[in-house]
ZADREN-178885 format. One record per residue (C-alpha): y, x, z. Coordinates in nm, 4 decimals, decimal comma, always signed. Layout:
<sites>
@v: Y | u: X | w: Z
...
</sites>
This chain:
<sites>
@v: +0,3684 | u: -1,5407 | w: +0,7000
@v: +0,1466 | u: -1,3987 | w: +0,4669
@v: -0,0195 | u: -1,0983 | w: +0,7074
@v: +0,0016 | u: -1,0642 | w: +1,0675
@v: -0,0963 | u: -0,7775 | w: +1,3400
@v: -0,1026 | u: -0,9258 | w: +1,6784
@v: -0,1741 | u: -0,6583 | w: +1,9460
@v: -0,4088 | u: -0,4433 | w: +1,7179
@v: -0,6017 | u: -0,1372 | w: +1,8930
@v: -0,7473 | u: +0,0787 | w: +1,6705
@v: -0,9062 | u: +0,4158 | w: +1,5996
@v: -1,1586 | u: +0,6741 | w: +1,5694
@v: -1,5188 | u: +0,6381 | w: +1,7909
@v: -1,3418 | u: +0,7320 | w: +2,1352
@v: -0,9820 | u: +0,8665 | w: +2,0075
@v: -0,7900 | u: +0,5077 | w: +2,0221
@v: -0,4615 | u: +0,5799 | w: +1,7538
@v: -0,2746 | u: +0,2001 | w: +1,7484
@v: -0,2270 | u: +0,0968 | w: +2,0590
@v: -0,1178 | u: -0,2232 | w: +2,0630
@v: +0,0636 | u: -0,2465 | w: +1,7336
@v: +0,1952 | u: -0,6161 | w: +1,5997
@v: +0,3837 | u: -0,6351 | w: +1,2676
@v: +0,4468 | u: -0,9424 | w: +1,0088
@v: +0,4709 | u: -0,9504 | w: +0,6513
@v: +0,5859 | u: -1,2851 | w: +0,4945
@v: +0,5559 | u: -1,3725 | w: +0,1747
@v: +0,6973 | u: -1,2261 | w: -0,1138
@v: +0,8634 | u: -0,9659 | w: +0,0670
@v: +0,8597 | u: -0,5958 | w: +0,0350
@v: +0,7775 | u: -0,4431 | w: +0,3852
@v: +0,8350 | u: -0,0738 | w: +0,4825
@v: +0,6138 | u: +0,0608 | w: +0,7799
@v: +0,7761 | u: +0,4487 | w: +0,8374
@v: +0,7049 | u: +0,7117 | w: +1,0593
@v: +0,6180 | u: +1,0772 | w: +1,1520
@v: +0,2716 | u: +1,2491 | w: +1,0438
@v: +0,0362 | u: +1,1231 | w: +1,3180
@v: +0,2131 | u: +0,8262 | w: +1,4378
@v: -0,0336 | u: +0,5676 | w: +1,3328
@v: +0,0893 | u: +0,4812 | w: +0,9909
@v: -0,2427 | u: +0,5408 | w: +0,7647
@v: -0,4849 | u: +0,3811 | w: +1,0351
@v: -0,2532 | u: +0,0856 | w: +1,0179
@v: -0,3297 | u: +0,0232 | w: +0,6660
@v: -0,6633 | u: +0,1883 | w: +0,6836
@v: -0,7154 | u: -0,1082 | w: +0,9716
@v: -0,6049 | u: -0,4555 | w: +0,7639
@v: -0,8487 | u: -0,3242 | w: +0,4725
@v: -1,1153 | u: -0,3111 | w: +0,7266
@v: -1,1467 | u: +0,0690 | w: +0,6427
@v: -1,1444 | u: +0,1732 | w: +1,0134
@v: -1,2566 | u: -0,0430 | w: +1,3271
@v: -1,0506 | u: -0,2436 | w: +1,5628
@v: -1,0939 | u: -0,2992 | w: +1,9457
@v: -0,8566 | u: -0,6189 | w: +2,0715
@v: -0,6112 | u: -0,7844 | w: +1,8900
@v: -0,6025 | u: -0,9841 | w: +1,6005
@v: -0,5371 | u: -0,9266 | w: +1,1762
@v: -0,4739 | u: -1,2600 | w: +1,0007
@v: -0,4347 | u: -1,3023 | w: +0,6505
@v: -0,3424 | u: -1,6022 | w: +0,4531
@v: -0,3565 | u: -1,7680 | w: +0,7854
@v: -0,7234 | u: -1,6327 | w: +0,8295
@v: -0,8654 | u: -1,3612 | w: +1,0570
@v: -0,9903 | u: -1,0353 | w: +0,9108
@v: -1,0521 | u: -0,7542 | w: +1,1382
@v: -1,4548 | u: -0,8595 | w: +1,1529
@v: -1,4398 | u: -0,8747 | w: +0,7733
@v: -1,5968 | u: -0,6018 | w: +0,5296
@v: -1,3458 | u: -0,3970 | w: +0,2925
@v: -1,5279 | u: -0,6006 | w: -0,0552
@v: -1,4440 | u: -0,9385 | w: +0,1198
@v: -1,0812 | u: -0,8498 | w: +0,2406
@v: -1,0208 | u: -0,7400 | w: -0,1239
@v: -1,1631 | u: -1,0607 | w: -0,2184
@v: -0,9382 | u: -1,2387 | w: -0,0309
@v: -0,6551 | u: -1,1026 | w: -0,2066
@v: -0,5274 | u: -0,7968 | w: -0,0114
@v: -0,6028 | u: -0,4798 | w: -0,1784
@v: -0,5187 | u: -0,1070 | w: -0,0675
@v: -0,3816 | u: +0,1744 | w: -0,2481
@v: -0,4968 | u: +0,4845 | w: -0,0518
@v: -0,3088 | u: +0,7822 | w: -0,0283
@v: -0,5473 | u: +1,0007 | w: -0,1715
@v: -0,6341 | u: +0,7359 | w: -0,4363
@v: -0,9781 | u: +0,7747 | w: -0,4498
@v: -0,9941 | u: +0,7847 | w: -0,8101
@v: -1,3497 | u: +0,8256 | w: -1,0403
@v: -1,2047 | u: +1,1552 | w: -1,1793
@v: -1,5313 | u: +1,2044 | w: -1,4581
@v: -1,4240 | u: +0,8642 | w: -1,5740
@v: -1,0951 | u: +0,7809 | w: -1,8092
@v: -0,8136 | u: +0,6043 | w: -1,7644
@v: -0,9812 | u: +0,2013 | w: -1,8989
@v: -1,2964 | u: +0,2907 | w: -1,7131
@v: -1,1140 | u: +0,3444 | w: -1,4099
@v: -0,8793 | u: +0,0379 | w: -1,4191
@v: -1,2098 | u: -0,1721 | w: -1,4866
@v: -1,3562 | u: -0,0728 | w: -1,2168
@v: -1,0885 | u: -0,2213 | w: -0,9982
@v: -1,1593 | u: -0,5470 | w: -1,1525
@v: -1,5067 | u: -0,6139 | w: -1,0007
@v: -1,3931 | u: -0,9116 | w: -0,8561
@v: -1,2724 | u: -1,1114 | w: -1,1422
@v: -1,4409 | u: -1,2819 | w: -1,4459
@v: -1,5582 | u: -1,0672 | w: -1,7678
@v: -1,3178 | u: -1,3102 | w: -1,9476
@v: -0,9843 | u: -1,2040 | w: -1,7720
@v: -1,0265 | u: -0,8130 | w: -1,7916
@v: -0,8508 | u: -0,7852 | w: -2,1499
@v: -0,5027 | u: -0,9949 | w: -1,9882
@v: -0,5940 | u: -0,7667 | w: -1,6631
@v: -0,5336 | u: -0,4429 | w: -1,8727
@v: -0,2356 | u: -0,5475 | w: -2,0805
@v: -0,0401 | u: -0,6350 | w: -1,7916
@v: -0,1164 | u: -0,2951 | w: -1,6038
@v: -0,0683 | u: -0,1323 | w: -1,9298
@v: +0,2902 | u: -0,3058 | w: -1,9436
@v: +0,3366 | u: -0,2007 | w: -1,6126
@v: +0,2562 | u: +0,1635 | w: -1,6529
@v: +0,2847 | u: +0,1904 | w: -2,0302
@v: +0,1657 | u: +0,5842 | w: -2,0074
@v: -0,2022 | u: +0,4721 | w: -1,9357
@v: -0,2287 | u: +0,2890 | w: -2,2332
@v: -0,1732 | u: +0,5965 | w: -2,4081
@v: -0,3852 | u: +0,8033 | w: -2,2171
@v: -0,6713 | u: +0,5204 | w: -2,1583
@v: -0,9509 | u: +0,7402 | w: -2,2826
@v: -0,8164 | u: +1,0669 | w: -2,0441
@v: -1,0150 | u: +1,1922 | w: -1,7538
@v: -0,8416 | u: +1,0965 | w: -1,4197
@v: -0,9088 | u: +1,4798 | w: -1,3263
@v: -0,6949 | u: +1,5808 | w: -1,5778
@v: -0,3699 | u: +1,3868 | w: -1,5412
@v: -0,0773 | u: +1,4557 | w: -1,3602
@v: -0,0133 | u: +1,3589 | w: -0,9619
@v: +0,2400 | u: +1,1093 | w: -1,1061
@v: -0,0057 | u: +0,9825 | w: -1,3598
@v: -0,2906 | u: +0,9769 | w: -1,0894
@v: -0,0856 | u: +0,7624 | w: -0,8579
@v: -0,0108 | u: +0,4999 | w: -1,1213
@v: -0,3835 | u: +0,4637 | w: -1,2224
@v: -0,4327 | u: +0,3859 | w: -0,8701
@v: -0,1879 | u: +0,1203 | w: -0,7783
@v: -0,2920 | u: +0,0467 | w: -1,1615
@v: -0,6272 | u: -0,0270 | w: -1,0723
@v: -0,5794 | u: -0,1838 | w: -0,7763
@v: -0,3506 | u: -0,4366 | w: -0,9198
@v: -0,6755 | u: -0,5249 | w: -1,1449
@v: -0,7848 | u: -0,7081 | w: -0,8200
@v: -0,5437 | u: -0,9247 | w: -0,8540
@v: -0,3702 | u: -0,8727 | w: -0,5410
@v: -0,1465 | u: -1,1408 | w: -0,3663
@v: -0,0774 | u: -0,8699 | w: -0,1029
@v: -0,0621 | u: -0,5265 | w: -0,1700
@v: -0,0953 | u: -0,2231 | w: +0,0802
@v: +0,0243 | u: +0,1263 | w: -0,0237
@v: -0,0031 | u: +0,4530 | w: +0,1628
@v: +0,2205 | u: +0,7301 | w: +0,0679
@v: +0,2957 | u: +0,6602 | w: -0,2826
@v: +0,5771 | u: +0,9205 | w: -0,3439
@v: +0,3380 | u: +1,2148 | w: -0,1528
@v: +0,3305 | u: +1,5073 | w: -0,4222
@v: +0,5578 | u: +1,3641 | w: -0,6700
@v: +0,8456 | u: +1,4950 | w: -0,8629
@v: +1,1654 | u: +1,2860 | w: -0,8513
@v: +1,1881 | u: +1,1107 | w: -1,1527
@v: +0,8175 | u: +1,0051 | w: -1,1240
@v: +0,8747 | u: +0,9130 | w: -0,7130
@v: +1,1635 | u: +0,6582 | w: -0,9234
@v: +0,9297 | u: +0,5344 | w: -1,1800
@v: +0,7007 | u: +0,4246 | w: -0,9265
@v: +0,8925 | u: +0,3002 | w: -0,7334
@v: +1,0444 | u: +0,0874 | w: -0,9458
@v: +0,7160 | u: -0,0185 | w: -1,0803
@v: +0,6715 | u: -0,1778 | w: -0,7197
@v: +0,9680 | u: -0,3428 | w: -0,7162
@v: +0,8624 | u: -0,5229 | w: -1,0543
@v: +0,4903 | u: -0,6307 | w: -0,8644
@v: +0,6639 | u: -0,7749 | w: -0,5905
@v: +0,8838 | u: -1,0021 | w: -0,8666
@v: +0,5802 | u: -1,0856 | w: -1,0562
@v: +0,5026 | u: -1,2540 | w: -0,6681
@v: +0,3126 | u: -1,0162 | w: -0,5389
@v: +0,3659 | u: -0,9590 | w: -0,1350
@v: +0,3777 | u: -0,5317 | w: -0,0887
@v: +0,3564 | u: -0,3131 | w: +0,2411
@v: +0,3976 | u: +0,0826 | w: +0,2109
@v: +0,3345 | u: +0,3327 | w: +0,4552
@v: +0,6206 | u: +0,5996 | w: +0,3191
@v: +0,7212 | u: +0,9612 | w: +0,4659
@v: +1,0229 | u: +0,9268 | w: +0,1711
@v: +1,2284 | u: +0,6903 | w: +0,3996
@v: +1,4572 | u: +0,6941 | w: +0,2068
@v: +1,3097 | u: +0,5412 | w: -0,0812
@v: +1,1118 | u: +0,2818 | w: +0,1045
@v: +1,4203 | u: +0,1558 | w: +0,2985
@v: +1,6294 | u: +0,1492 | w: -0,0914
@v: +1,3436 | u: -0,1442 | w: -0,2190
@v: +1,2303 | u: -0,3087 | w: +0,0996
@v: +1,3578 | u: -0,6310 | w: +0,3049
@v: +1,2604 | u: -0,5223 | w: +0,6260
@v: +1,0887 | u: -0,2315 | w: +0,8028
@v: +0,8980 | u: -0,1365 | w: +1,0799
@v: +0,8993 | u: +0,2475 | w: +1,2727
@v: +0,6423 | u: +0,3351 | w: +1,4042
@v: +0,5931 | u: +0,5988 | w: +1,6887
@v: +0,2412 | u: +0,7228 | w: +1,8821
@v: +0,0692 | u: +0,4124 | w: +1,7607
@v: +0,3310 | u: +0,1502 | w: +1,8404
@v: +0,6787 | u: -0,0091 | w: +1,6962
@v: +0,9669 | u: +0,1152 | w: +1,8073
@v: +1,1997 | u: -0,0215 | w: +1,5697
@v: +1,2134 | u: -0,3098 | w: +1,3062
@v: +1,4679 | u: -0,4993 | w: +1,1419
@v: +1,6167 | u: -0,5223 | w: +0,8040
@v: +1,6210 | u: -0,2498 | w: +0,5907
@v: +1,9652 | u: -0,1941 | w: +0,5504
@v: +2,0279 | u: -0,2058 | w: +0,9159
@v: +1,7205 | u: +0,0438 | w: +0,9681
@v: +1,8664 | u: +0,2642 | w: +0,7551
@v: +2,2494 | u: +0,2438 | w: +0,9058
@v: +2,0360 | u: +0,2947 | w: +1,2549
@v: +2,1833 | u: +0,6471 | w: +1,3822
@v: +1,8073 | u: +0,7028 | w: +1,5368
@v: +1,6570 | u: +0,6552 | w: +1,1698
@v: +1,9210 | u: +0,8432 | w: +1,0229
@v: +1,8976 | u: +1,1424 | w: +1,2319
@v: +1,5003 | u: +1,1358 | w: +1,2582
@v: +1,3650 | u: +0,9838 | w: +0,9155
@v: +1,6837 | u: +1,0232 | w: +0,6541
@v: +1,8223 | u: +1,3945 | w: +0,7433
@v: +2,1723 | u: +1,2384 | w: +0,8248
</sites>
């Protein structure tokens, strides 16, 4: 078990949104977490990056407690975030971005850092001297997970990847997580695009008012005739 949330409450000053949640991610899997809009899913991720504050309950990763932890540790550690509004340095281009996502490592490891994002996503190599501002949603949300692979992540958290995305680009980067997770690296995404998330992932987790409903394997998730009818239109 790679990352573990046993009994989490979380929230906002008074305005508690996970009440109670618990959820596993073992190694090497891809885990979806999927729900409505307001149901918990972005302070869930927002919560293991030690983004937003918890109140009982416990967030272990590596076999380690977190949820005391600042965000530049946690990363650190090995579990980075994607957010869902990416957060990019817009003024900056494409390299300067992806470098700063590499804080954490050695001067000497950058260059390999960049060639294997630039493998990954080979459109930023040829736009590695763009402004963020002025690329594309798609473009925008591979420079993120982009950069946040330059932490060298063993676990990586993404929130919404698809949001705002045209089809084929929803595919490409999708498929680009499916090639992180076989180049060993653990993933959890928060996803509205069921759909999607259920197609690439081992298991999943719904969540509903701060709390899991449902959770099982993805295929059986997705035959589920409650996630059918409330999360894949069927």
């Amino acid at each position: 078990m790679m990352l573990e949330l046993d009994d989490v409450h979380a929230g906002y000053r008074r305005l508690e949104i996970l009440h109670g949640l618990s959820l596993h991610v073992d190694q090497g899997e891809i885990v979806s977490l999927i729900g409505a809009n307001g149901a918990g899913k972005t302070t869930t991720l927002r919560a293991m990056a030690g983004l937003v504050g918890t109140s009982a309950g416990r967030i272990r990763f590596d076999g380690r407690e977190i949820q005391s932890r600042p965000p530049h540790q946690i990363v650190r550690s090995g579990l980075v975030h994607v957010a869902q509004d990416r957060a990019l340095f817009g003024s900056l281009g494409v390299a300067e971005n992806l470098e700063m996502g590499a804080y954490t490592q050695r001067r000497s490891t950058i260059r390999r850092s960049l060639d294997e994002v630039y493998d990954l996503f080979p459109i930023l190599a040829e736009r590695r001297s763009q402004r963020a501002d002025t690329m594309s949603g798609g473009q925008q949300q591979m420079l993120a997970i982009g950069r946040a692979m330059m932490a060298k992540p063993t676990c990586l958290t993404l929130d919404e990847p698809s949001i705002g995305l045209a089809p084929n680009l929803v595919a490409q980067v999708f498929g680009a997580i499916t090639q992180i997770r076989e180049a060993g690296v653990t993933v959890l995404i928060v996803e509205q695009n069921a759909g999607q998330a259920l197609a690439i992932s081992d298991r999943a987790y719904v969540i509903e008012s701060g709390s899991i409903v449902l959770e099982g394997s993805a295929a059986d998730l997705a035959d589920d005739p409650r996630v059918r009818e409330a999360y894949l239109g069927v």
